[in-house]
C-alpha positions as CSV (number, residue, x, y, z in Angstrom):
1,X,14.1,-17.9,25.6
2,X,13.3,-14.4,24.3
3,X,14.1,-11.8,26.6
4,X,11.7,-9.2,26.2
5,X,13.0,-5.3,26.9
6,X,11.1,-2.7,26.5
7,X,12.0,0.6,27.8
8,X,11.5,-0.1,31.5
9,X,10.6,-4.2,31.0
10,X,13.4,-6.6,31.4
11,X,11.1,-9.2,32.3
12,X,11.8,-12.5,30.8
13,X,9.0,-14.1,28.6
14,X,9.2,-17.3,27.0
15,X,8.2,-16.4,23.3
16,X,6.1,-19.4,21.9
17,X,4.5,-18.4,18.6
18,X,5.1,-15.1,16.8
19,X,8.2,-14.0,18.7
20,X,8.9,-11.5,15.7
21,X,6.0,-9.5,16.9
22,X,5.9,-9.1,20.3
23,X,4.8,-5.3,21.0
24,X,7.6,-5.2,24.0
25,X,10.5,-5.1,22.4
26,X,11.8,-1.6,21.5
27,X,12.3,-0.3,18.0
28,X,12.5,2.4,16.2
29,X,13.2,3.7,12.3
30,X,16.9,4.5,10.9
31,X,16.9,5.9,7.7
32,X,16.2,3.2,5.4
33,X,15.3,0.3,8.0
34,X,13.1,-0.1,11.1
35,X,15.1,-1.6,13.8
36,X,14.1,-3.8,16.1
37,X,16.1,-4.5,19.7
38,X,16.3,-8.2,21.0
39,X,17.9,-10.1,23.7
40,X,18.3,-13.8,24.4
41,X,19.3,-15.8,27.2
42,X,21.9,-18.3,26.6
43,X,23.8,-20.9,28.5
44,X,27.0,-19.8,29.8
45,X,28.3,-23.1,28.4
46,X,26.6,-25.5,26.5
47,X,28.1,-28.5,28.1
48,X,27.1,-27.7,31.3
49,X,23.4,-27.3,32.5
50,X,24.4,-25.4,35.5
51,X,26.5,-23.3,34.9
52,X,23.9,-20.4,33.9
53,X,23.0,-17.9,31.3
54,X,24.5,-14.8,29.8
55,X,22.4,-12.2,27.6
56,X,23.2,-12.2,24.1
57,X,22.0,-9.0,21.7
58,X,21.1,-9.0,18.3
59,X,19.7,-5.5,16.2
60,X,16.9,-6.7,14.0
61,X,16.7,-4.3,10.4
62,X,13.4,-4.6,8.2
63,X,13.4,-3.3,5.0
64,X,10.9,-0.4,4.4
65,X,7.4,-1.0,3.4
66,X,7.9,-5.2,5.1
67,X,7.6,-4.9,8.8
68,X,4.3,-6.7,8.3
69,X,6.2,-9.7,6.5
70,X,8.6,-10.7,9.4
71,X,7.5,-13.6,9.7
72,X,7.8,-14.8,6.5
73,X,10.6,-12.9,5.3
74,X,14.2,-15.3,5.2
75,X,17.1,-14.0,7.5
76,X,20.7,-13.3,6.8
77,X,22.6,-13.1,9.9
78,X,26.1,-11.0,9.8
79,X,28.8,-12.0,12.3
80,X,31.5,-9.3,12.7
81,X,35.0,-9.5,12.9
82,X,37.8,-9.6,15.5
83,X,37.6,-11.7,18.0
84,X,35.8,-9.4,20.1
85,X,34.0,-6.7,18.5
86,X,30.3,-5.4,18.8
87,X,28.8,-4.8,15.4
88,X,27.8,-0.3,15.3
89,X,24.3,0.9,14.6
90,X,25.0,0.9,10.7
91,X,24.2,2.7,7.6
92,X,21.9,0.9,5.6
93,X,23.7,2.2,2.4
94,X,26.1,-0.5,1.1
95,X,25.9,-4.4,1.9
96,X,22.7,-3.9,3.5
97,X,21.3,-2.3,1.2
98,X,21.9,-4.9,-0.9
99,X,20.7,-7.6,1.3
100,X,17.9,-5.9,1.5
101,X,17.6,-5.8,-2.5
102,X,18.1,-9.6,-2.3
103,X,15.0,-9.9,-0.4
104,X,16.2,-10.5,3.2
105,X,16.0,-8.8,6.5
106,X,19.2,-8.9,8.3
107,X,20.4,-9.6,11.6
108,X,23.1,-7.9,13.1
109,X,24.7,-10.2,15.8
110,X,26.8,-8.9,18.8
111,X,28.8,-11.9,19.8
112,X,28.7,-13.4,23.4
113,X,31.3,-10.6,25.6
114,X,31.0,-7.5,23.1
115,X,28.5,-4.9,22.9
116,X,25.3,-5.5,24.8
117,X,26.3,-9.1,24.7
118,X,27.4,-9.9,28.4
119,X,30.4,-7.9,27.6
120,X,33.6,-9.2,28.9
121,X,36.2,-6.4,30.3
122,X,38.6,-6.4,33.6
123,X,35.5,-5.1,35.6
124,X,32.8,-7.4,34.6
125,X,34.7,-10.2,35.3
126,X,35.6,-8.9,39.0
127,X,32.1,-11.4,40.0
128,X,34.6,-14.3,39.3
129,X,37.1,-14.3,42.8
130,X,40.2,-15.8,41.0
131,X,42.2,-15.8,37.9
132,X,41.5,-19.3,37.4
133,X,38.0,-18.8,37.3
134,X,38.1,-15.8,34.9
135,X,40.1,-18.0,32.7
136,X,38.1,-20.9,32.6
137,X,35.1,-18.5,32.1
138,X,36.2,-17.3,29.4
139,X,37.1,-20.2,27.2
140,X,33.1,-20.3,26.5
141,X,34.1,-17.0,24.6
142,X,35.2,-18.5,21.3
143,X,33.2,-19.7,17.7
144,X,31.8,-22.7,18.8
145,X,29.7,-21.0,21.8
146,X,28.9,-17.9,19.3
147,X,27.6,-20.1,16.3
148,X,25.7,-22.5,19.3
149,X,24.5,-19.3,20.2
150,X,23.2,-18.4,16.7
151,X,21.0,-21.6,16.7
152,X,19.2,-20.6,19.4
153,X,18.2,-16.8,17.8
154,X,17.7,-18.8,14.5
155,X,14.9,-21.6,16.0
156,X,13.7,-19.1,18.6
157,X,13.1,-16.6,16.0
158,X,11.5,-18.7,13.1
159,X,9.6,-20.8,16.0
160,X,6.2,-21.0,14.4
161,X,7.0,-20.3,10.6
162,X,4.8,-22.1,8.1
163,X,6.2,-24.8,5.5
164,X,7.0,-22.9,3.1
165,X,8.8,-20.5,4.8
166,X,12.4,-20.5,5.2
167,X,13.9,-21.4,8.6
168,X,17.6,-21.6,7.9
169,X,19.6,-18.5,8.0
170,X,21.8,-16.8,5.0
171,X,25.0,-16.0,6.7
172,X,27.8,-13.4,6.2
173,X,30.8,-13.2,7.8
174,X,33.1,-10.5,7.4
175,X,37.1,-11.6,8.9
176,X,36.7,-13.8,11.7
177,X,33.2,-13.7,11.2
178,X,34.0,-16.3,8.1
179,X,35.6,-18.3,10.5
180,X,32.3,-18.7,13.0
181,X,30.6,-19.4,9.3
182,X,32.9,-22.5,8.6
183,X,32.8,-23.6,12.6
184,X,28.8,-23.0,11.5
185,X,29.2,-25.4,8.4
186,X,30.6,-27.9,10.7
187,X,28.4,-28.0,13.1
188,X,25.2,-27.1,11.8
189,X,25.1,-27.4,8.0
190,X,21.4,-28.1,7.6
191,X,20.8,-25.1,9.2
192,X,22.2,-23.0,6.6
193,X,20.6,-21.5,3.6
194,X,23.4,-20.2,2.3
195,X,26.8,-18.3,3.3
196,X,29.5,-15.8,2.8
197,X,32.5,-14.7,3.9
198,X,35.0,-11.3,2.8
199,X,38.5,-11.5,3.8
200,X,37.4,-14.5,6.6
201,X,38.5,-18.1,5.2
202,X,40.0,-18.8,8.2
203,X,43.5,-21.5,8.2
204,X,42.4,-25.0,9.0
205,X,45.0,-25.6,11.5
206,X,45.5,-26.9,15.5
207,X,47.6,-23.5,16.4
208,X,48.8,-20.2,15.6
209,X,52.0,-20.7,14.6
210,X,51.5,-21.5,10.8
211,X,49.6,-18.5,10.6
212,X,51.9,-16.1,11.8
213,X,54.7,-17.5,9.7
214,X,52.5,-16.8,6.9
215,X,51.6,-13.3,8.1
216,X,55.1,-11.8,9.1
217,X,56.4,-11.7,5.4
218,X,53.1,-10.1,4.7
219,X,53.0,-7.2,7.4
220,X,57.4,-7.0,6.1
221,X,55.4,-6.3,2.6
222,X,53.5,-3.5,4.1
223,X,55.9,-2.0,5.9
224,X,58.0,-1.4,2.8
225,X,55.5,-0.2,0.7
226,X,55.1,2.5,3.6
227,X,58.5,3.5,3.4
228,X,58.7,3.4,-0.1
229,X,55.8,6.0,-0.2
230,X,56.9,8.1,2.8
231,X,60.8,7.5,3.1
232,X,61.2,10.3,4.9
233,X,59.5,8.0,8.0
234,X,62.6,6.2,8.4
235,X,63.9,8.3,10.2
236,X,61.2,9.8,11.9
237,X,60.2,6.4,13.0
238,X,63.4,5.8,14.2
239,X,63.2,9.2,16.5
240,X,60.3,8.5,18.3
241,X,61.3,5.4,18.7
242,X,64.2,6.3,20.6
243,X,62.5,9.0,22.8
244,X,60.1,6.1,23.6
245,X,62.8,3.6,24.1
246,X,64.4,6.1,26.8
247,X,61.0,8.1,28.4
248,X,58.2,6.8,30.2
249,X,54.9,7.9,27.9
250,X,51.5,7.5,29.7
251,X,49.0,7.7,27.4
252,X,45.7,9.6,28.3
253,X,43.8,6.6,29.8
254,X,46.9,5.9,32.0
255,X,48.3,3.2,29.6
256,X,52.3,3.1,28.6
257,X,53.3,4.1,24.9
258,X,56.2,1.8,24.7
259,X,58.4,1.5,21.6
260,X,56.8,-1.8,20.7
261,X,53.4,-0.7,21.8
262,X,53.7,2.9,19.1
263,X,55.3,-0.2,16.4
264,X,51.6,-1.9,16.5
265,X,50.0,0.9,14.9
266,X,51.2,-1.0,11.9
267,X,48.0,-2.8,12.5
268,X,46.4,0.3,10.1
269,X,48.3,-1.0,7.1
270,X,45.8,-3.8,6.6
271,X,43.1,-1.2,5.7
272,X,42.5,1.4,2.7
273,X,44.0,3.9,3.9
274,X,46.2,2.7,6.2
275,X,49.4,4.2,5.1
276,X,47.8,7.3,5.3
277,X,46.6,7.7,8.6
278,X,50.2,5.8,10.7
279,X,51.6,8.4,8.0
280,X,49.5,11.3,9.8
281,X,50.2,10.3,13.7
282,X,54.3,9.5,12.7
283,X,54.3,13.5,11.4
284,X,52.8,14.5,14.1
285,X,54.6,13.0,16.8
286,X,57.9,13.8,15.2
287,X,57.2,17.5,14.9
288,X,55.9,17.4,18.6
289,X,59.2,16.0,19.1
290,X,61.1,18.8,17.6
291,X,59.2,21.9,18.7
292,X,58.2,20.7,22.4
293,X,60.5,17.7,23.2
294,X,57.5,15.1,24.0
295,X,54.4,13.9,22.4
296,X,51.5,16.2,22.9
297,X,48.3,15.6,24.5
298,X,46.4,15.4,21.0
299,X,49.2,13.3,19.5
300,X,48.6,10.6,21.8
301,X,44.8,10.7,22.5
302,X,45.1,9.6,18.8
303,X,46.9,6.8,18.9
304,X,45.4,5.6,21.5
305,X,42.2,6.2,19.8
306,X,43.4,3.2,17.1
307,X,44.6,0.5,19.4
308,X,41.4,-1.3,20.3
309,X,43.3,-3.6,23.3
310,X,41.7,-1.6,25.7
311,X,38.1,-1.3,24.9
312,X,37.7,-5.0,23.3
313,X,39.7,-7.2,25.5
314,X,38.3,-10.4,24.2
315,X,40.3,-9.5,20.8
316,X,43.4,-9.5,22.9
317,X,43.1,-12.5,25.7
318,X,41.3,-14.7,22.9
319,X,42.7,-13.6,20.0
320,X,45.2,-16.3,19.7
321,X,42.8,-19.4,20.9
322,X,41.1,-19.3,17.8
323,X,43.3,-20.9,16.0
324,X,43.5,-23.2,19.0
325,X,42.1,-27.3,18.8
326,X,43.7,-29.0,20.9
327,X,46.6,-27.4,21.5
328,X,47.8,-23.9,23.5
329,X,48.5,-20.7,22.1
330,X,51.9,-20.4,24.1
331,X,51.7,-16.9,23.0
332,X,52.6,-18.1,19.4
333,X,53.2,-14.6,17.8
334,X,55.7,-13.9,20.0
335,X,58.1,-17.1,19.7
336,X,57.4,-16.8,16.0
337,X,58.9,-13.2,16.0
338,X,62.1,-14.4,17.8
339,X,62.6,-17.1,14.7
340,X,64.9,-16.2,11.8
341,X,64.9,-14.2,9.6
342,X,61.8,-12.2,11.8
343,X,63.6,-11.4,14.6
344,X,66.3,-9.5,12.4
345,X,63.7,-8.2,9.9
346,X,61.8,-6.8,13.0
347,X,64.1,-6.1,15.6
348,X,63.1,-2.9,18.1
349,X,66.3,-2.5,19.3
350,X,67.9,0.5,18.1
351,X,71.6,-0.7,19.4
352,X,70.9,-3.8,17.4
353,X,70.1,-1.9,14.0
354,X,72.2,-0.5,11.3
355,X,72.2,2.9,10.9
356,X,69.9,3.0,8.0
357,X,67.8,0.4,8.3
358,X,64.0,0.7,9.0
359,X,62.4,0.1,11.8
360,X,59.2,-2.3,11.3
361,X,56.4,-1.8,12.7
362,X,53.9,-5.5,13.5
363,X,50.5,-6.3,12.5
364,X,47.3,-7.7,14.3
365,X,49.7,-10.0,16.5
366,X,49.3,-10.4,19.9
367,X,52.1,-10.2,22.7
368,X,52.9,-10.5,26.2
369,X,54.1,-6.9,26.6
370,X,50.8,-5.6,26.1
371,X,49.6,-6.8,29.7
372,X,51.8,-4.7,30.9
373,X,51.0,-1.5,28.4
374,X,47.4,-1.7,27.7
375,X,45.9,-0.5,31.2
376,X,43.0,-2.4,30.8
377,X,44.5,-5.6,30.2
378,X,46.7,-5.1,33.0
379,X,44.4,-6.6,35.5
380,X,44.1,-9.7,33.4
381,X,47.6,-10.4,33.1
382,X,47.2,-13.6,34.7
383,X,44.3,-14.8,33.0
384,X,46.0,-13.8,29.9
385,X,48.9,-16.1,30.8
386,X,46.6,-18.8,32.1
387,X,44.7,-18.9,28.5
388,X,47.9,-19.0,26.7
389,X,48.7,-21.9,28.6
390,X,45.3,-24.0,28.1
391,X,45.6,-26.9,25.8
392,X,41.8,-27.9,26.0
393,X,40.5,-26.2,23.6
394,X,37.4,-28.2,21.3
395,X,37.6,-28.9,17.7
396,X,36.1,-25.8,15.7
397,X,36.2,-27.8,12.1
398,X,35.3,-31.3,10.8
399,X,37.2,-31.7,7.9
400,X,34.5,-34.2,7.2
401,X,31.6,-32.5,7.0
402,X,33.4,-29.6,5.2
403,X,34.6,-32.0,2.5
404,X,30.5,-32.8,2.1
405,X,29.4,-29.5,2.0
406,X,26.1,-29.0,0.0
407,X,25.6,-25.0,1.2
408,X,26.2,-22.6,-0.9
409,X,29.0,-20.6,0.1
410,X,30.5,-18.0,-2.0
411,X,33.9,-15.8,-0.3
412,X,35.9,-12.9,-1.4
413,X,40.0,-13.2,-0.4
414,X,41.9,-10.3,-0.7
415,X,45.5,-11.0,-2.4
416,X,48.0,-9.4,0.0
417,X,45.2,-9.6,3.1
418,X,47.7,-8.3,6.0
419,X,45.1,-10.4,8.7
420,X,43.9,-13.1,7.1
421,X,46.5,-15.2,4.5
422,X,45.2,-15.8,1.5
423,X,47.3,-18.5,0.6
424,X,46.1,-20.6,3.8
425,X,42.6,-19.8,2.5
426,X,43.0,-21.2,-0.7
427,X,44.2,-24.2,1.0
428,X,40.8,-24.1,3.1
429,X,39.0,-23.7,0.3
430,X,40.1,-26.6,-1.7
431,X,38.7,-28.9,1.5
432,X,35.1,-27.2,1.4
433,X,33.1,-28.7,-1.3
434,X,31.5,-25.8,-3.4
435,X,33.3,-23.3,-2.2
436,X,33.7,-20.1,-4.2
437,X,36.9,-17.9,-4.1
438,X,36.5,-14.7,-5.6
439,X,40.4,-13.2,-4.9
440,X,41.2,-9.7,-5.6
441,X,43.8,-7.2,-5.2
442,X,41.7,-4.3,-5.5
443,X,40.0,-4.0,-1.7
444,X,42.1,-3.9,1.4
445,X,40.7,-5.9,4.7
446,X,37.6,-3.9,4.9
447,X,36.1,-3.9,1.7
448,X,33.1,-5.0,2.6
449,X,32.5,-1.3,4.3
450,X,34.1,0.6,1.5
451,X,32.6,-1.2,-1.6
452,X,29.8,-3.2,0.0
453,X,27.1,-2.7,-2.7
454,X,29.7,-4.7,-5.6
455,X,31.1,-7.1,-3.8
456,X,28.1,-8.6,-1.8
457,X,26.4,-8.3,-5.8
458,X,29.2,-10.3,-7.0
459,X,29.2,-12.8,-4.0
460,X,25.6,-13.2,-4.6
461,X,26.2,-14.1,-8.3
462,X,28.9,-16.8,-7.6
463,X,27.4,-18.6,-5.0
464,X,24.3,-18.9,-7.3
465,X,26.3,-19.6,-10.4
466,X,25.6,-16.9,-12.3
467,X,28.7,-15.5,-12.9
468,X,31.7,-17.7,-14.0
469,X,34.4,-18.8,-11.5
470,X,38.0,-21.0,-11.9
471,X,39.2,-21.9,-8.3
């Protein structure tokens, strides 16, 4: 079902024939787009009848000049990364532009629990009476539900099309967004025009723990090239990390800024750019240091600003389930790091260090000390803990199906990708028939939103075979 919400009407309406132009729904123009606002009920879980709905929100764009063709025009639907991210009210420069170009009108999903999608945080969950019950709520949080999800947008919104009209969706997934895309390809291949995924081949495996054995030496990578460009970090690094490792910091939101929570910032070095901006917080802190003996207001409000924990739980309490079929998490990235030779290359401890050597900072891992820093994850400790634990988790992939594959599907892997390994996506690549790697060194993580407009063109051209490619 449709839910229709206009201004002041949230009244549900089951949308039978032209669903695309119900005069309820509220939209308005951006510049190069009209946008269009639409909710959906969904089950809860899809396995069980009873156990209710949740809303989940998707911003419609029209190209200019075709809002009277919406019913004809085909769809591409973009899934965002994370786990546990909302997708912004967007530019229509870039990627979508070139959507657009391609002849599509796009939909911009926010997955079930982010954005105006049922979002999941410590307080919504407060309905639910016990950690037990938040935790088995949320294991409906995780691809399979999202792509089920999509299904239902995808037949509710092309309900009434003509033949010769197209009803499956284009896809694009951008990080773990390629990894609902090949949960899609399992599941629901026929409903898939055609697909593609930047920096989000996801690892075909049962757990976590071969991925972050692939990752560590890759953040280690990073973390040297940072020095290497500002060596004079070493030992600023190594300051604040002391005053850290000997003061209690509260951050501006009431949060801890522990030694290993101020070594995630790392998590930037994934990103164009990245070396820049830890540079730009590691200066400032350390001259804070020096002139005032702490870490100023502004200082922190900053760092606090990048580490997402706090305002996207989902990324933090699901983050490591999916990987997960099977099998539980058993906070993976955290055993991993106490293997050799991680726990010496990224040891906190300064009594444990030589004198000169670095001090690492992580990546986009996930540990047990941030329930106890990250103030709104706090609350969820528990549930946290309780999700680590579960070893229940569904199949995401059928090997089977992938290894038939007749969708197009064209991808872009980035060569030292600090979040997704790009050696494990090769590996995924060689099981999904017709698969199209375009690998580069030239993008970090997000180059899809810095050089949207060449690599979508180029993605475009694979998948269709015009431009030559040697897996």
């Amino acid at each position: 079902a449709l839910v229709s919400r206009g201004k002041n009407d949230y009244s549900t309406m089951l949308v039978k024939n032209s669903p695309l132009n119900d005069p309820s729904v509220e939209s308005y123009f951006i510049p190069g787009a009209k946008v269009f606002e639409r909710f959906f009920d969904v089950p809860l879980d899809y396995n069980d009848s009873g156990s209710g709905n949740i809303t989940v929100f998707v911003r419609h764009l029209v190209p200019p000049g075709k809002e009277k063709d919406v019913d004809t025009l085909p769809f591409l639907l973009y899934l965002q990364g994370g786990p546990g991210f909302e997708v912004p009210l967007p530019s229509t420069s870039g990627w979508i532009q070139t959507v657009f170009d391609q002849g599509y009108q796009v939909l911009l999903l926010d997955q079930r629990g982010t954005g105006l999608s049922t979002p999941i945080s410590a307080e919504s969950l407060e309905f639910l009476k016990t950690d037990e019950a938040k935790a088995a709520y949320l294991t409906n949080f995780r691809a399979d539900s999202i792509v089920r999800d999509c299904e239902v947008i995808r037949k509710t919104l092309t309900a009434g099309r003509s033949s010769d009209s197209e009803k499956r969706f284009a896809l694009l997934g951008q990080s773990f967004g390629g990894f609902c895309i090949t949960t899609y390809l399992s599941l629901f291949p026929q409903s898939i025009e055609s697909a593609y995924t930047t920096g989000g081949t996801p690892p075909l495996v049962d757990s976590p723990e071969p991925v972050y054995r692939a990752l560590y030496p890759r953040v280690l990578k990073r973390n040297k090239l940072y020095y290497s460009k500002y060596p004079k970090d070493i030992a600023r690094v190594r300051g604040i990390h002391a005053y850290l490792s000997e003061n209690q910091v509260t951050l501006p939101n009431g949060g801890v800024l522990s030694a290993r929570r101020f070594l995630q910032l790392g998590i930037q070095f994934g990103f164009s750019g990245g070396y820049d901006t830890v540079h730009q917080l590691v200066n400032s802190a350390a001259e804070d240091l020096a002139n005032r003996g702490k870490i100023s207001f502004k200082t922190l409000a900053n760092i606090q600003t990048l580490q997402d924990w706090d305002t996207n739980v989902i990324y933090a309490i699901l983050h490591e389930a999916i990987y997960c079929q099977g099998k539980p998490s058993n906070w993976a990235a955290e055993r991993v790091l106490h293997e050799e030779p991680f726990a010496k290359q990224f040891e906190w401890r300064l009594d444990y260090l030589d004198d000169d050597q670095p001090v690492y900072f992580t990546g986009e891992m996930i540990y047990p000390f941030m329930m106890d820093d990250y103030v709104e994850l706090q609350p969820l400790k528990k549930v946290a803990n309780l999700l680590a634990e579960y070893d229940n988790w569904g199949q995401l992939y059928d090997e089977s199906v992938l290894a038939k594959n007749e969708v197009p599907i064209a991808g872009v892997s980035y060569f030292d990708d600090m979040y997704v390994d790009r050696e494990l996506s090769e590996e995924t690549v060689s099981k999904v028939q017709g698969y199209r790697q375009y690998i580069t060194n030239e993008f970090g993580h997000n180059g899809v939103r810095v050089e949207g407009e060449r690599i979508m063109n180029y993605l475009f051209k694979l998948a269709s075979g015009e431009e030559f490619y040697n897996r």
